[in-house]
C-alpha positions as CSV (number, residue, x, y, z in Angstrom):
1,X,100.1,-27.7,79.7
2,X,101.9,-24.4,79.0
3,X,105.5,-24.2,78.6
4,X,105.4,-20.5,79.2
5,X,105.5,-19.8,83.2
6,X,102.9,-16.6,82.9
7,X,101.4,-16.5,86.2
8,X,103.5,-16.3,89.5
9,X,103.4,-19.2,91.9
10,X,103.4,-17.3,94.5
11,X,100.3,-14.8,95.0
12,X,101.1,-12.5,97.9
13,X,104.5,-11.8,96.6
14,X,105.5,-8.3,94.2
15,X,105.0,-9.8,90.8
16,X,101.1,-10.5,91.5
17,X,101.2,-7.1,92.3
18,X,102.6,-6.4,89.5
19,X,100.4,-8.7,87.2
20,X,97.4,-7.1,88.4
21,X,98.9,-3.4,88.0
22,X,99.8,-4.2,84.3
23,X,96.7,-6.1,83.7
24,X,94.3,-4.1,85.0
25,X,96.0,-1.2,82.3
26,X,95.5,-3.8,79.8
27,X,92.0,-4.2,80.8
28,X,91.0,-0.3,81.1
29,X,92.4,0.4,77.5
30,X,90.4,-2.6,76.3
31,X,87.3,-1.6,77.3
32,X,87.7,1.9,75.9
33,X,88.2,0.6,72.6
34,X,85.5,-1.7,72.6
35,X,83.0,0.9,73.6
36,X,84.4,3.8,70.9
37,X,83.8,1.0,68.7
38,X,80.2,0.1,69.6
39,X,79.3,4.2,70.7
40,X,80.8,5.8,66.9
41,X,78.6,3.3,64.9
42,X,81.3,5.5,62.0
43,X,84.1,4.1,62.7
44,X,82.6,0.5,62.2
45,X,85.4,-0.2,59.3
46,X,86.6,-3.8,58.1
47,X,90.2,-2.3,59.3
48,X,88.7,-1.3,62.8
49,X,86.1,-4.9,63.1
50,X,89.8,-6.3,62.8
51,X,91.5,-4.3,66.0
52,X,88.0,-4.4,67.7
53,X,88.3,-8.4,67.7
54,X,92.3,-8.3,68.7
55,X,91.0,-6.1,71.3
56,X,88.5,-8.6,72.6
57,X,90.8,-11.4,72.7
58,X,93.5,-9.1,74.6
59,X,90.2,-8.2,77.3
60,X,89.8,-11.9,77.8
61,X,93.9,-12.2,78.2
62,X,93.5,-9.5,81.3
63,X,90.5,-11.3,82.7
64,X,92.3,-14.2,82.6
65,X,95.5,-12.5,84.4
66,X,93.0,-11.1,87.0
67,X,91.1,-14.2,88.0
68,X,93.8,-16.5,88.1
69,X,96.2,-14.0,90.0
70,X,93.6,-13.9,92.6
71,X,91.2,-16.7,92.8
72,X,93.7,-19.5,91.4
73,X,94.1,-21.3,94.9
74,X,90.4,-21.5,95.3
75,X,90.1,-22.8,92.1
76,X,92.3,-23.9,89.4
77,X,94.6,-25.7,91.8
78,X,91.7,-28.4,92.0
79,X,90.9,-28.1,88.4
80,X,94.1,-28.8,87.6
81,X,94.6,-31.9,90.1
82,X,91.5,-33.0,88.1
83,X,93.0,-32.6,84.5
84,X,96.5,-33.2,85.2
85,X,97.6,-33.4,81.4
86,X,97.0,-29.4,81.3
87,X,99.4,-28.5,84.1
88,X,98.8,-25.3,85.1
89,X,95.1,-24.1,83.5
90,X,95.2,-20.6,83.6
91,X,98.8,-20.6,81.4
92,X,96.7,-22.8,79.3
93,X,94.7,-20.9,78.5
94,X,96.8,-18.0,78.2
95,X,99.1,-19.5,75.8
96,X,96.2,-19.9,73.6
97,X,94.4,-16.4,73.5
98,X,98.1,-15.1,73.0
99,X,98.9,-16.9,70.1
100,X,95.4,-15.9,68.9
101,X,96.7,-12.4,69.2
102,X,99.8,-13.1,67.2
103,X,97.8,-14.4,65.1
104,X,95.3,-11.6,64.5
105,X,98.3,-9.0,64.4
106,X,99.6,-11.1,60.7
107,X,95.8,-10.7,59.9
108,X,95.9,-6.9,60.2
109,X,99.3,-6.8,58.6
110,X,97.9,-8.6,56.2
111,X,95.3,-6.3,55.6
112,X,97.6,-3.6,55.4
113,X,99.6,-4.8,52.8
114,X,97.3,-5.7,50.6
115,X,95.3,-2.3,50.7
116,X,98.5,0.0,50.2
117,X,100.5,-2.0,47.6
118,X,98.6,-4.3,46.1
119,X,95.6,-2.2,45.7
120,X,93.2,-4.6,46.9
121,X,89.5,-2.9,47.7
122,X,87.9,-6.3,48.4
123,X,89.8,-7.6,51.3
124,X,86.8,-8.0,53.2
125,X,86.7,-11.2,51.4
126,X,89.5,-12.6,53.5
127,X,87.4,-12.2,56.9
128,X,86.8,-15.6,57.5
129,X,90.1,-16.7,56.5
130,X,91.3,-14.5,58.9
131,X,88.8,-15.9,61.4
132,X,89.8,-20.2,60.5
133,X,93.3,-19.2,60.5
134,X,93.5,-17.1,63.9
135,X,91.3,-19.6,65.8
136,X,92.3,-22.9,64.6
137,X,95.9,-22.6,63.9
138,X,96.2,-21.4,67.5
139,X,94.1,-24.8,68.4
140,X,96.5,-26.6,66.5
141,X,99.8,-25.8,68.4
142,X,98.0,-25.6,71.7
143,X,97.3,-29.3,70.8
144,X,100.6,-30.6,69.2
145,X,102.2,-28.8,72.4
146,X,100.1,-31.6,74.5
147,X,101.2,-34.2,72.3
148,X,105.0,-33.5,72.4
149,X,104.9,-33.0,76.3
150,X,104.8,-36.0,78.5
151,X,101.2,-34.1,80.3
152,X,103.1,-36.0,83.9
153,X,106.0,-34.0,83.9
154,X,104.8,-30.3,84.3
155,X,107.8,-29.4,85.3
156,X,110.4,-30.4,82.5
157,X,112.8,-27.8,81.5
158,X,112.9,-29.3,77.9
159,X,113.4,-26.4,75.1
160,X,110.9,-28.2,72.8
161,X,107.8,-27.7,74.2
162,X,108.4,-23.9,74.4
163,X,108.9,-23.6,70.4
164,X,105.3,-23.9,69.7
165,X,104.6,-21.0,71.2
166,X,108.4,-19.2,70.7
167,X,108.4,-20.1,66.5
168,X,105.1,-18.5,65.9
169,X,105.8,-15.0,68.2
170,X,109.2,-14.6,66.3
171,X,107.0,-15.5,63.2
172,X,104.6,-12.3,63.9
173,X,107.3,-10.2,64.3
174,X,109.0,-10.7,61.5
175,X,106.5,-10.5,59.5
176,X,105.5,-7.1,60.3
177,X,108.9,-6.4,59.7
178,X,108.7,-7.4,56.6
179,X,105.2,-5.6,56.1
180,X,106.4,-1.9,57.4
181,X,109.8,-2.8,55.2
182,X,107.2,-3.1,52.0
183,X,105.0,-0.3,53.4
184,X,108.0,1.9,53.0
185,X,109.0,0.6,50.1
186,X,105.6,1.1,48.6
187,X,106.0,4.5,49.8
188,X,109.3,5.8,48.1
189,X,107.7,4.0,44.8
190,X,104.7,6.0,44.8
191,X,107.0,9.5,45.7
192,X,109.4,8.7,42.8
193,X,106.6,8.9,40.2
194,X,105.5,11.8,41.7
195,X,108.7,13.8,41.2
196,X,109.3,12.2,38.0
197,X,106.1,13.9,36.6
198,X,106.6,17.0,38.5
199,X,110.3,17.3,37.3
200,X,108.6,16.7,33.2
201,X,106.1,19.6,34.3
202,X,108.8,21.8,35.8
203,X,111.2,21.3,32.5
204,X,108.3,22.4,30.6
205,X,107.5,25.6,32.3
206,X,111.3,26.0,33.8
207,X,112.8,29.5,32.1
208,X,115.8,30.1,34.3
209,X,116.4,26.6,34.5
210,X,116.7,26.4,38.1
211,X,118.2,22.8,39.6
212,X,116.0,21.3,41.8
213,X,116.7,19.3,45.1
214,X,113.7,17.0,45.9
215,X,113.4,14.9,49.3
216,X,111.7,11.7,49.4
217,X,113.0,9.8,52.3
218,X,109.1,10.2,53.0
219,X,106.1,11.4,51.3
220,X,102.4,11.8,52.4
221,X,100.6,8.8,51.3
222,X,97.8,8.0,52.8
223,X,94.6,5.0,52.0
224,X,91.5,4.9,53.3
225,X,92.1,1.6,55.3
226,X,94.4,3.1,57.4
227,X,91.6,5.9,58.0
228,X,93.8,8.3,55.9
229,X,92.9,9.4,52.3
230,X,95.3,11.4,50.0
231,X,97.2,9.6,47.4
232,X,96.5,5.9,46.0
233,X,100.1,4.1,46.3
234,X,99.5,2.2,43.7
235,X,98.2,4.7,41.3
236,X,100.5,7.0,39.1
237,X,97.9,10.0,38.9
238,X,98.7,13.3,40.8
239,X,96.0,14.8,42.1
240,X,95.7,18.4,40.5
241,X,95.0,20.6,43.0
242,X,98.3,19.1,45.0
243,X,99.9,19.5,41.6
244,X,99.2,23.1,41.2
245,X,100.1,24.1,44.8
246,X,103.3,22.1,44.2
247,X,103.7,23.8,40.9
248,X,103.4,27.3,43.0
249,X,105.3,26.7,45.8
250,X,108.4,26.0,43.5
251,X,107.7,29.3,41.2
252,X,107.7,31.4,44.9
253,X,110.2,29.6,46.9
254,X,114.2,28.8,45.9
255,X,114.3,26.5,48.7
256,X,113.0,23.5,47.7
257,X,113.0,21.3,50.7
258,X,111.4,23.4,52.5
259,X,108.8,24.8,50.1
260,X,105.9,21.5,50.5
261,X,106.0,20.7,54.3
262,X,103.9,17.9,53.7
263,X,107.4,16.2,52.0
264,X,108.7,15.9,55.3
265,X,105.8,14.0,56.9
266,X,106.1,10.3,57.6
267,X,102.9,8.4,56.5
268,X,101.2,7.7,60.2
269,X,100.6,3.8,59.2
270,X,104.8,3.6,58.9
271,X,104.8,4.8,62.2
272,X,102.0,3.0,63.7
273,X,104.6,-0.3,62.1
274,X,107.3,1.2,63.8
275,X,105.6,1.1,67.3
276,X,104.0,-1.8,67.4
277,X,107.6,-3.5,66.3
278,X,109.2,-1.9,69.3
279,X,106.3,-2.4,72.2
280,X,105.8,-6.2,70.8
281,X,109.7,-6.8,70.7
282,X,109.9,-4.9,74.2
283,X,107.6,-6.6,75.2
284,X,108.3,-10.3,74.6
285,X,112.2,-10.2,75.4
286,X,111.4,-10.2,78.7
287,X,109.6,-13.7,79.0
288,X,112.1,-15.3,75.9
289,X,115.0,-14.2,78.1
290,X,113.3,-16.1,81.1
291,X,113.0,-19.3,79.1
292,X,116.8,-19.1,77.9
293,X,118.0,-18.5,80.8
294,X,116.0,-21.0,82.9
295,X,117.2,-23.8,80.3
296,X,120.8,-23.2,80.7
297,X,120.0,-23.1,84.6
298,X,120.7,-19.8,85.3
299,X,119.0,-17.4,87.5
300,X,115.6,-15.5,85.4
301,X,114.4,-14.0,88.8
302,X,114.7,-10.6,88.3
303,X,114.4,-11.2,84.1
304,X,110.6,-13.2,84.8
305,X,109.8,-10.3,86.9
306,X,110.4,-7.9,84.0
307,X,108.3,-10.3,81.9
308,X,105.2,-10.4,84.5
309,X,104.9,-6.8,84.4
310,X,105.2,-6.0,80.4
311,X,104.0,-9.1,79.4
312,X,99.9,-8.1,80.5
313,X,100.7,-5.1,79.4
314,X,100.4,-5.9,75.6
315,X,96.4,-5.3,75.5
316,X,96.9,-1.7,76.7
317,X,99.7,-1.6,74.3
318,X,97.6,-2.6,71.3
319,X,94.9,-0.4,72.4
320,X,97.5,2.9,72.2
321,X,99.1,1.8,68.8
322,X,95.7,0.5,66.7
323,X,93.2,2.0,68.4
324,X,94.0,5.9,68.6
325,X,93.9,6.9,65.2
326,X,92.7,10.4,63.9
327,X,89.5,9.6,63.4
328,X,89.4,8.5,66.6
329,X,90.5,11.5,68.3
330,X,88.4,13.3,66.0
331,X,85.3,12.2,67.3
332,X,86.0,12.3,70.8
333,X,87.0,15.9,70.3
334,X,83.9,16.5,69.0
335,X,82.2,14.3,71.7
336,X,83.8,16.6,74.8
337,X,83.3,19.7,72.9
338,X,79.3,19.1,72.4
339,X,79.4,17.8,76.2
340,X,81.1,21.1,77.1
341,X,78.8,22.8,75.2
342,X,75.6,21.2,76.9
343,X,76.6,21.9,80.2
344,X,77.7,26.0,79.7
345,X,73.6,26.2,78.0
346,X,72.4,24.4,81.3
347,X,74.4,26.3,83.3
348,X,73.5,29.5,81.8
349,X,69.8,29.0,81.6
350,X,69.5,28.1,85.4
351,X,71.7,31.4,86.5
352,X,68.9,33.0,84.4
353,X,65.9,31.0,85.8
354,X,67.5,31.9,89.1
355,X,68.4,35.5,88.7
356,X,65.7,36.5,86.3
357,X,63.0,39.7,87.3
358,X,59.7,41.0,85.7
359,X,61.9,43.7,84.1
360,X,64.4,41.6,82.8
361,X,61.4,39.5,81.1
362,X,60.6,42.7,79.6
363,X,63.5,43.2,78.1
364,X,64.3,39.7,76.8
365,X,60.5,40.2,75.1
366,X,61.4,43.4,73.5
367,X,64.1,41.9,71.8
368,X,62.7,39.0,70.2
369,X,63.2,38.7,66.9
370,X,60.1,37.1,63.9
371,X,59.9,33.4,64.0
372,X,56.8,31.6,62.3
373,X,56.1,29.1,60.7
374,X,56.3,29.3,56.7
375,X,53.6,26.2,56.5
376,X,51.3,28.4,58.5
377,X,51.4,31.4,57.1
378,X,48.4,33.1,59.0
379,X,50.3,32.6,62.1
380,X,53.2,35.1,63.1
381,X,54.7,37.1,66.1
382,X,55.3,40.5,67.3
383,X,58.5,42.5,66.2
384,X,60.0,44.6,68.8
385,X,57.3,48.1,69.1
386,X,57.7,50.6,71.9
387,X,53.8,50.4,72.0
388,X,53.4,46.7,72.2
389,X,52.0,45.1,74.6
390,X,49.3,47.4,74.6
391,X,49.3,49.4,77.6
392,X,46.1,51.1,77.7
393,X,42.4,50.5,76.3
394,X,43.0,52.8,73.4
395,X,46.1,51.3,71.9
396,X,44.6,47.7,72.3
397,X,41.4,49.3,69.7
398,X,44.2,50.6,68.2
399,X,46.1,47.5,68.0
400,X,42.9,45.9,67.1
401,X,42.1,48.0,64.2
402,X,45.7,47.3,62.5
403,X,44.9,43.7,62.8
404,X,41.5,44.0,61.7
405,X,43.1,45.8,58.5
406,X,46.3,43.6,58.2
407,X,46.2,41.1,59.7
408,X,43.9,38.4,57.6
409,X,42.1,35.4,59.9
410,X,44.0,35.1,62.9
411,X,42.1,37.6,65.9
412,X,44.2,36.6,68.9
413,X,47.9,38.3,67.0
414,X,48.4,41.6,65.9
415,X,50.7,42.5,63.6
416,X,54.2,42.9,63.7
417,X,55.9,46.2,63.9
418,X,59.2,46.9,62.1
419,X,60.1,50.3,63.1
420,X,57.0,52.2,64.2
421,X,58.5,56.2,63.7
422,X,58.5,55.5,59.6
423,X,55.2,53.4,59.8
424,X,56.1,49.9,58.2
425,X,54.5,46.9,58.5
426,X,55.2,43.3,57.6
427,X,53.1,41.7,55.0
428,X,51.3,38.9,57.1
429,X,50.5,36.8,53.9
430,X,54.2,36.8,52.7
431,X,56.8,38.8,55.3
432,X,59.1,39.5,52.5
433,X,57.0,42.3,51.1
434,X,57.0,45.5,53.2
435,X,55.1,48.3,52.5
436,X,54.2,51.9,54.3
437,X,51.0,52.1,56.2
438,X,48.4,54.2,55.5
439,X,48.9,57.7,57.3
440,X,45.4,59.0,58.9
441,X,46.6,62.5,59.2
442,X,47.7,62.5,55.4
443,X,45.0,60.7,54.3
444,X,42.9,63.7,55.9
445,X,44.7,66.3,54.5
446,X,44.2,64.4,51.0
447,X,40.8,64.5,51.7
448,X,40.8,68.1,52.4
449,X,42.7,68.8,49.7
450,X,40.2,67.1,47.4
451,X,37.6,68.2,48.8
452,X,38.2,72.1,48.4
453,X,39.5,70.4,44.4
454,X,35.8,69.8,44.0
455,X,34.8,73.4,45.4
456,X,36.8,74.9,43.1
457,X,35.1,72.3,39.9
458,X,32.2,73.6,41.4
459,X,32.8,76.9,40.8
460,X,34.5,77.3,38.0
461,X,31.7,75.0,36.6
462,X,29.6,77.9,37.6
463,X,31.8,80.4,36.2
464,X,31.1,78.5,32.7
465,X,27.7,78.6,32.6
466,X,27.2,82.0,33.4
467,X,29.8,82.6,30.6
468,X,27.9,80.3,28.5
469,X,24.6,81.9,29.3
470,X,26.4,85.5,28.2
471,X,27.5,84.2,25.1
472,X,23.6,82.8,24.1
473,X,22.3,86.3,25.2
């Protein structure tokens, strides 16, 4: 029932090779996107649900290509001889999940628009407009194509069938024509206030009166729904901070074009317009050629060849242009780098597992550093000693005794050793506090010392009394 020859008749010639080629493309990009979109459960956005459906419908346009390049002998030739009024079934079915994608390409342009000049933050609420009017007007012309085609005559070369499906691909194009023709319009709005309030705020604080030259064939503006998020189009405030650094960069620089280099940046979503324009009119010529020609009953051979290899190619198209975005390649960055990452730890810890010795045990148990647990304070582990382990009988009594001293309710640990040569110890009940040890050999001497103190109380108490006793006599 197609009016659109999509499918070669002939399997084993070059353009099924070349069908499969462009559709398998098609169908590699089109998984990628749908699993980034169900893996980054971020990047689950009203703008991305959009692509992620496009995306779907595209998959189901390579399976399509696939089967019927393949199997279509097997099986839709039979099929068809059974439903004659839809011709040829696999270009049926084509024709519709193509003009579903036209369809769902206005919906994101749509979307577009309204976000960046409009302002509208509730365009979610046009989801399942977007849904009734991408599936059923698709139905509609798929239908009113059956009734203006006698369904007998498969083979009529009558221009009016193929303007349902011509009218509304022209249609999409346009309109995003018209769409990246507002965005930039939008665009150049939302820069002219900008320099408008920057040129008030430069006259005010301008002594030399310097002339200034300002650019605004593009501007960095940026919206959320295009996974981007600097200024508000729509919205006359100027962010400070980019005031100030605008304000500074004309104070130091003469040059004016070149003193913000974020004047000379095309907003991405422009260019993301701008591609998708060129790959869907690239695209499309092809095949609309084909028809032309074929009506005025000239040779399309070599034109429907071009169209059966860029034609499949439009699901791998719309993958590159919608689906790579910043945030995107972001994550994926990230993803590799934490992969990378992984496998260097891996690697390195069996090298060490396989080259690792008693003595280089040792020394990776020398150097540990304190880790415990602050909800379990009672439990704590070794600082680096040159004593510890114990190595003998008499430093474990040793060891023992510190513990016994220091080291509260825990009897297996002993504790931990900052730098034995000046004798300091971690606090075990709270490891910020560090305090000396006690020094036997000083406490001796102290001892001593106050010991022969007492001798000489002693005897000067002696001294007294016989003094005493003189002065009573």
């Amino acid at each position: 029932m197609s009016s659109v020859p999509f499918i070669p008749k002939d399997i084993n010639d070059i353009n099924s090779l070349l069908v499969t080629i462009s559709s398998s493309l098609s169908l590699a990009g089109c998984i990628f996107i749908v699993f980034i979109y169900i893996y980054y459960k971020e990047l689950r956005e009203f703008q991305l649900k959009l692509i992620f459906i496009m995306t779907l419908n595209d998959l189901i346009i390579s399976i399509i290509y696939l089967i019927a390049t393949h199997v279509r002998p097997k099986f839709f030739e039979t099929l068809s001889n059974s439903l004659p009024f839809l011709c040829n079934f696999p270009d049926s079915l084509l024709h519709y999940f193509f003009l579903t994608s036209f369809c769902w390409e206005i919906c994101i342009a749509h979307t577009l628009i309204q976000v960046i000049k409009y302002n509208n933050d509730r365009v979610e609420t046009y989801y399942k407009w977007y849904h009734l009017f991408s599936w059923g007007v698709s139905a509609i012309l798929l239908i009113g194509l059956f009734f203006l085609r006698n369904y007998k005559d498969c083979h009529s070369n009558s221009i009016f069938p193929h303007l349902l499906f011509f009218i509304p691909m022209l249609f999409t194009w346009v309109f995003n024509v018209a769409v990246c023709i507002l965005l930039v319009q939008t665009f150049k709005e939302s820069a002219s206030n900008q320099i408008v309030y920057n040129y008030s705020y430069y006259n005010s604080n301008n002594i030399n009166n310097r002339p200034r030259r300002f650019n605004i064939d593009n501007i960095p503006i940026i919206n959320p729904i295009i996974n981007n998020n600097i200024i508000n189009p729509t919205n006359n405030d100027i962010d400070s901070n980019n005031l100030i650094n605008h304000q500074n960069s004309i104070n130091n620089s003469d040059n004016q074009n070149n003193s913000n280099p974020d004047i000379k940046k095309t907003p991405k979503i422009v260019w993301t317009s701008i591609f998708f324009l060129f790959s869907f009119g690239f695209t499309w010529s092809w095949i609309l050629m084909a028809v032309i020609l074929d009506c005025l009953g000239l040779d399309s051979k070599y034109v429907l060849m071009g169209s059966y290899l860029f034609v499949p190619l439009q699901g791998s198209m719309n993958a590159i242009i919608y689906g790579m975005n910043d945030r995107l390649r972001k994550n994926l960055k990230e993803s590799v780098n934490n992969v990378i990452l992984k496998t260097q730890q891996m690697y390195n810890k069996s090298n060490n597992m396989d080259n690792g010795s008693n003595e280089n045990f040792e020394n990776e148990y020398q150097n540990l550093l304190v880790n415990y647990d602050d909800e379990d304070e009672d439990y704590y582990y070794p600082l680096p000693s040159p004593n510890f382990p114990p190595q003998n009988l008499t430093q474990f009594h040793q060891q023992q005794n510190h513990h016994n001293h220091y080291g509260g309710d825990s009897l297996n640990l002993v504790p931990s050793y900052i730098n034995q040569d000046e004798n300091i110890f971690i606090d075990p009940k709270n490891s910020n506090n560090l305090y000396n040890a006690p020094n036997n050999n000083n406490n001796n001497n102290n001892n001593s010392n106050s010991n022969n103190n007492n001798n000489n109380n002693n005897n000067n108490n002696d001294d007294n009394d016989n003094n005493n006793s003189n002065n009573i006599f």
